[in-house]
Steps between C-alpha positions, in 0.01 A plus 500: 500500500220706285629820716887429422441479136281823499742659675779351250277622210476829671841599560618386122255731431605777640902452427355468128325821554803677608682363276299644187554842611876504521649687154849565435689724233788241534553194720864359492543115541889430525622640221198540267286805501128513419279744427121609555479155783187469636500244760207236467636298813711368751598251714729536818809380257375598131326791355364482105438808323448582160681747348544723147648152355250261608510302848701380728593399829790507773672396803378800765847508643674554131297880540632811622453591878233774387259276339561181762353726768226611219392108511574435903770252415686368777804302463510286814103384410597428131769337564298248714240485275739391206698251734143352546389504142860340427422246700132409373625502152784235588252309715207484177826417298595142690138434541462537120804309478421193705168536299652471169750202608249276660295486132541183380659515091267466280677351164333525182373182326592483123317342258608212318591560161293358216720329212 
């Protein structure tokens, strides 16, 4: 387990490290253009960046082909990877849910008012 994590640890590492020395004049994202991006990170599906403006982030596949293959992005993998993360959110959402509906209500006791 120990070796898994450091291995985990490792590679975030390293994509963080790449990821810090990718600079762009411009980066398009759909129809908004940025300018002076530096890229602080990314994930298979998201990359955040800041930029001349501030920061930001974005859906990898939203980017034009040139800067995709700048960040390995591979559609068929990201697509997977969001169908899975859809799935865990919707999954933590009925938990929470059932959670919240098995509380018993609580009603506040008032005070008796003093004539």
């Amino acid at each position: 387990m120990l070796r898994f994590l450091v291995c985990c640890a490792v590679f975030l590492l390293a994509v963080t490290v790449e990821a810090a020395e990718i600079k762009l004049d411009t980066m398009k994202v759909g129809d908004k253009v940025y300018t002076n991006v530096s890229v602080t990170s990314f994930s298979t599906t998201d990359v955040y960046f800041s930029h001349s403006k501030g920061v930001s982030s974005a859906k990898i596949r939203t980017l034009e082909p040139a800067v995709q293959k700048l960040l390995d992005y591979n559609p068929s993998v990201a697509d997977a990877m969001e169908r899975q993360q859809q799935q865990t959110e919707k999954r933590y959402e009925g938990t929470l849910s059932t959670s919240i509906g098995s509380r018993p209500v609580q009603t506040a006791a008032v005070a008796p008012e003093n004539e």
